[in-house]
C-alpha positions as CSV (number, residue, x, y, z in Angstrom):
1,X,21.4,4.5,-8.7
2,X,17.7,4.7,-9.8
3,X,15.6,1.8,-9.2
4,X,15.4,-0.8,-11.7
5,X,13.1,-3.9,-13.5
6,X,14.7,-6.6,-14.4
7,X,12.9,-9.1,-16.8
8,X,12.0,-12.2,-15.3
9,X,10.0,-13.6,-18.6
10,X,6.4,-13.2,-17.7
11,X,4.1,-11.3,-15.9
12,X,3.3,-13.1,-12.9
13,X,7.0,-12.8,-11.5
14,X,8.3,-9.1,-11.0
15,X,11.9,-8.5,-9.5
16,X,13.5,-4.5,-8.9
17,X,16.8,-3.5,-8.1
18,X,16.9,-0.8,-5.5
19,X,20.0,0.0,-4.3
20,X,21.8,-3.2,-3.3
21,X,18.1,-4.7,-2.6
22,X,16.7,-7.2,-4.8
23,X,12.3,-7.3,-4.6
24,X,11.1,-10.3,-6.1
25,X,7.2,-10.3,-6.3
26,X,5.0,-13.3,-6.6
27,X,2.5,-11.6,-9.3
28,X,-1.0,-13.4,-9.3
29,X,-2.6,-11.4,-6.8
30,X,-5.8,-12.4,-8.6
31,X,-5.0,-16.6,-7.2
32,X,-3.5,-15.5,-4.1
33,X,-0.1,-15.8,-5.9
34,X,-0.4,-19.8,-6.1
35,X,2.5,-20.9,-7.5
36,X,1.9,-22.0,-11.8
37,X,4.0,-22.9,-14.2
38,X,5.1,-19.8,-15.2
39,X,5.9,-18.4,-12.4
40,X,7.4,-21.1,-10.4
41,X,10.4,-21.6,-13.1
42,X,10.8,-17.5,-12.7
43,X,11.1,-17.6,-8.9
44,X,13.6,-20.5,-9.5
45,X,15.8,-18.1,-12.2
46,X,15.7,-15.1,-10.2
47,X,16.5,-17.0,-7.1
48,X,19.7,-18.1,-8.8
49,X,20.6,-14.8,-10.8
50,X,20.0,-12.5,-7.4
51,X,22.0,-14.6,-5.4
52,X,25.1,-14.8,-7.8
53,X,24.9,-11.1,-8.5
54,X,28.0,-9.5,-6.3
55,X,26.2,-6.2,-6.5
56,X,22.8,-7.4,-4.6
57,X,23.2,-7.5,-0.9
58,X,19.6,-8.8,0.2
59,X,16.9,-10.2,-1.3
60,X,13.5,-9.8,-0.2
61,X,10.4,-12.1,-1.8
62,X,7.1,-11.0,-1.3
63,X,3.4,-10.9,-3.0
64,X,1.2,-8.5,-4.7
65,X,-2.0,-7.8,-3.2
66,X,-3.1,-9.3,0.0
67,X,-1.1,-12.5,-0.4
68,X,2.4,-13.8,0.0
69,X,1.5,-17.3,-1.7
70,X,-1.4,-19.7,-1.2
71,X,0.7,-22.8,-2.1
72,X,0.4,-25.1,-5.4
73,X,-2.4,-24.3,-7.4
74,X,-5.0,-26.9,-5.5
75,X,-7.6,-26.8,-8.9
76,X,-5.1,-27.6,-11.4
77,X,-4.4,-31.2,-9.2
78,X,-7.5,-32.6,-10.0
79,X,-6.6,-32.8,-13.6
80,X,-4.2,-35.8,-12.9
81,X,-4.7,-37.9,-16.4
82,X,-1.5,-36.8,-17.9
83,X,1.0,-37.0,-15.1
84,X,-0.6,-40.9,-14.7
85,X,1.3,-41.6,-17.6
86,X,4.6,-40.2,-16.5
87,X,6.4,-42.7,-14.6
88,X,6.2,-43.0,-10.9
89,X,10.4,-42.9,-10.5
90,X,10.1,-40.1,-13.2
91,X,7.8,-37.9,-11.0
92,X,9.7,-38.4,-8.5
93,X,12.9,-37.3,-9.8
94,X,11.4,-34.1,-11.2
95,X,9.4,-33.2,-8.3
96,X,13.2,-33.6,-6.3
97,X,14.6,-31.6,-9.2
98,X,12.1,-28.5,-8.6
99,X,12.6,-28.9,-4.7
100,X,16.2,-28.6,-4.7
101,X,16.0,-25.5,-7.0
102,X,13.8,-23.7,-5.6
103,X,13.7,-23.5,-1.7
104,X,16.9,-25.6,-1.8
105,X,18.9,-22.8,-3.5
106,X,16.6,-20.3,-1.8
107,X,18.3,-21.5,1.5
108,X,21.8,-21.9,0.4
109,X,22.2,-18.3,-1.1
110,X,25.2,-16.5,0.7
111,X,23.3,-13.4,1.6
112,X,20.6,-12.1,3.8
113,X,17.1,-13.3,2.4
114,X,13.8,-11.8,3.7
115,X,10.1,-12.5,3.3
116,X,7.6,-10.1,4.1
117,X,4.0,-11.2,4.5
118,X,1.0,-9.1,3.7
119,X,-1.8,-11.9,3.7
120,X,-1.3,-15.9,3.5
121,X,1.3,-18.0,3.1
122,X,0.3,-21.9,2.6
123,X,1.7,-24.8,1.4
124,X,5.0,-24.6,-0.9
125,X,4.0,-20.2,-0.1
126,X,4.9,-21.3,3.3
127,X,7.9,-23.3,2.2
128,X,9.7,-20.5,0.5
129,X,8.8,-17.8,3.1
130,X,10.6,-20.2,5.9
131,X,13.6,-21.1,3.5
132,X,14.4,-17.2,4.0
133,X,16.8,-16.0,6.7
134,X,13.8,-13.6,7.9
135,X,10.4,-13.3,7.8
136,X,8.7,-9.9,8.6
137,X,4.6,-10.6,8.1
138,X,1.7,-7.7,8.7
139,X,-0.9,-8.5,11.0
140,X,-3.6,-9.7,9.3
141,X,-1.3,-12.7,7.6
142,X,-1.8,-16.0,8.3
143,X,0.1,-19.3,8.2
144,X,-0.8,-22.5,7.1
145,X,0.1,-26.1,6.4
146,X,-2.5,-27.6,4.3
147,X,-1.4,-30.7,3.2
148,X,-3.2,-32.9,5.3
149,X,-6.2,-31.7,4.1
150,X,-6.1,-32.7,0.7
151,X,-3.8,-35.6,2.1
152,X,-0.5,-35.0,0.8
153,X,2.4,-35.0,3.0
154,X,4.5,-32.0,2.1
155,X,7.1,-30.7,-0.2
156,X,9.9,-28.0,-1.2
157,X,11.3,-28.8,2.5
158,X,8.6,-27.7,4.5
159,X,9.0,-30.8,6.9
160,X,12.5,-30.0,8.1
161,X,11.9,-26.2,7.8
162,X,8.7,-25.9,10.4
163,X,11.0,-29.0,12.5
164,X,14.0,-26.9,12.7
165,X,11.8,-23.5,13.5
166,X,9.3,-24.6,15.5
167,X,10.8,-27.5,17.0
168,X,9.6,-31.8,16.5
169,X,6.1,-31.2,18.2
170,X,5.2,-28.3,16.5
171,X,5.8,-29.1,13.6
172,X,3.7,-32.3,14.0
173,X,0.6,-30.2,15.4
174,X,0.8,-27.3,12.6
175,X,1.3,-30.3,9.6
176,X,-1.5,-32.4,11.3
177,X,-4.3,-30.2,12.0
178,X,-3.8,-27.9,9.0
179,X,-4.6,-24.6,11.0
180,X,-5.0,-21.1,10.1
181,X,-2.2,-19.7,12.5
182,X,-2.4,-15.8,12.8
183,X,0.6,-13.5,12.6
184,X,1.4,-12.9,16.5
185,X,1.2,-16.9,17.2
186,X,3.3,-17.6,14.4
187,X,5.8,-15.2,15.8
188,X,5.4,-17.1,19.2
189,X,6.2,-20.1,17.9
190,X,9.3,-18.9,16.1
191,X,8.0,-19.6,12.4
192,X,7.7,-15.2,12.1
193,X,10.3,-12.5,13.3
194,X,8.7,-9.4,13.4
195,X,4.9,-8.4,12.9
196,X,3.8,-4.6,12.0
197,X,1.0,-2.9,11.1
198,X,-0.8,-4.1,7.0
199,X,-0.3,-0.4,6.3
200,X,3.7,-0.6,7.6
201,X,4.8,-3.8,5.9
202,X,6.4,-2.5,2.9
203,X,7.8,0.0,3.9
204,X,9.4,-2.1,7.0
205,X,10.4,-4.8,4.9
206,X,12.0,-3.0,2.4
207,X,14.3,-0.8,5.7
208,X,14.7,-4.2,6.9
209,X,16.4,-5.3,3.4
210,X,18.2,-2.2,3.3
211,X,19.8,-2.3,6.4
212,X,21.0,-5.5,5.7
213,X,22.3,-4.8,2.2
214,X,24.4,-2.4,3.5
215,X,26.0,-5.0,5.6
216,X,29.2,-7.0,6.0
217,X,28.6,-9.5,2.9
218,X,31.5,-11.9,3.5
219,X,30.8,-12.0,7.6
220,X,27.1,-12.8,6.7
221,X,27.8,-15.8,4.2
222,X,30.0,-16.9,6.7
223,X,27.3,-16.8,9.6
224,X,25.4,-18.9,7.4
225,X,28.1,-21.3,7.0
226,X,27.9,-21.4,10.6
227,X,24.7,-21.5,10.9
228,X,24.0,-24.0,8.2
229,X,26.9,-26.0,10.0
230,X,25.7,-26.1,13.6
231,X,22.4,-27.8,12.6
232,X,24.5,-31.2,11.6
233,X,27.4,-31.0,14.0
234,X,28.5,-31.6,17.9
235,X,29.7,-28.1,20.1
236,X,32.9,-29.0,19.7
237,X,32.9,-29.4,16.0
238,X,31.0,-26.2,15.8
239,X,33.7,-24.2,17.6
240,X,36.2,-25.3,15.7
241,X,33.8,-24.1,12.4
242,X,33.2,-21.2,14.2
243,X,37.2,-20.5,15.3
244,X,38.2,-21.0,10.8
245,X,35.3,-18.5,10.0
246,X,35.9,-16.0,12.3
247,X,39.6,-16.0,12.0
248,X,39.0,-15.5,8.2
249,X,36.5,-13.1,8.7
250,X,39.1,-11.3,10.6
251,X,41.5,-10.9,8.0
252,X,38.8,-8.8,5.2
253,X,38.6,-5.3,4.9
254,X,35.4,-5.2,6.2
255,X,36.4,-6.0,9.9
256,X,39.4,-3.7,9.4
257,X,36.6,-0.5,7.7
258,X,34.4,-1.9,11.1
259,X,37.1,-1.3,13.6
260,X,38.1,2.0,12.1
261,X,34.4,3.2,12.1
262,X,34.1,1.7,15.6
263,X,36.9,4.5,17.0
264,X,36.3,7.5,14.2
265,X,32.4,7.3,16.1
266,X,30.9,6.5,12.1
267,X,28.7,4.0,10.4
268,X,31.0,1.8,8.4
269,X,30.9,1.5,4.3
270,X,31.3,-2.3,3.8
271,X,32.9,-3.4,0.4
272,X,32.4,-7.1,0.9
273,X,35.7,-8.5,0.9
């Protein structure tokens, strides 16, 4: 199947279809890709439409230019005039509205999501690339917090995303100080899986996404489940998660394609179900 665009409803959002690979691209290369209000409700859509289509196996989310995303657009805050007249509880309520759209759904899709870095990823940018399953950055990208300094406290889940990567003191070091972590310490700490060469990075990213697309579908929503599962539960609970999945998972013809691969000596053809 050739590759295909798929309309997102403006510019500054771009999404293909390769394959069973979804590419979503943050489109503002020009602001970093700083998240606006066009493009944030198009990440939230395609978010939602890749992850319900049956015939996308991965999704990867990245950024034009030299950018993944530099966060909220840190200009456009200083105008502040016309949300003082919405409601305190109102604001609120929205802002938890746009949260639990867009790196909340971004972490409870079913299938393998992947974020490849080419430059920095800050703020809410930094949100979304640690709501993904994996993040693949080249080596001249950076991390970074930045609330502190412009004394906000974080959004779109960042808290419990750096807490449950990088672990309770981390996560209190890279949200106070505000740093400019480089690629190879963010992949110490855990916040980055695999770092590769700027010129490799597309080109990795997209084998990565590939790769997994080709994939098991219902054993990989299930690991999630798992996954997901083991973060608010005892061992003991999480075995007996872990025994209903697998035994399940057992039952699909993808184990049954897997073990007949597994003797003929072949890669398997996965059908998800």
């Amino acid at each position: 199947m050739p590759k295909q665009s798929i309309e997102t409803g403006t510019d500054e959002l771009l999404c293909d279809i390769d394959g069973r690979v979804a590419t979503i691209t943050l489109n503002r290369p020009e602001a970093r890709n700083a998240l606006s209000d066009h493009l944030t409700p198009a990440l939230r859509r395609m978010i939602k439409q890749c992850g319900d289509d049956a015939a996308i196996g991965s999704i990867l989310i990245t950024g034009a230019g030299t950018a993944f995303c530099a966060g909220g657009d840190v200009k456009g805050m200083g105008n502040g005039i016309a949300k003082a007249e919405v409601p305190l509880e109102d604001r609120i309520a929205d802002l938890r509205t746009k949260q639990r759209t867009l790196t909340g759904a971004l972490v409870a899709v079913r299938k393998p999501t992947i974020a490849a870095l080419p430059g920095p990823a800050a703020g809410a940018g930094l949100a979304i690339a640690l709501a993904c399953d994996i993040r693949i950055a080249a080596e001249s990208a950076i991390m970074a917090t930045g609330y502190a300094r412009i004394g906000l406290t974080g959004d779109y889940g960042i808290n419990w995303l750096l807490t449950r990567l990088a672990g309770p003191a981390r996560a209190r070091e890279l949200m106070f100080l505000s740093e400019r972590i480089d690629a190879r310490r963010c992949e110490a700490l855990g916040l980055i899986n695999r770092v590769v060469p700027d010129s490799e990075l597309r080109e990795a990213a997209f084998a990565l996404a590939k790769q997994l697309s080709e994939g098991p579908q219902v054993a990989f929503g299930r690991i999630k489940d798992n996954l997901d599962y083991a973060l608010r539960s005892d061992l003991l609970d999480s075995m007996d998660y872990e025994a209903d999945n697998l035994v399940r998972s057992a039952r699909t013809n993808d184990h049954k394609e897997a073990v007949r691969a597994f003797v003929e000596k072949r890669k398997p053809t996965f059908v998800g179900d």
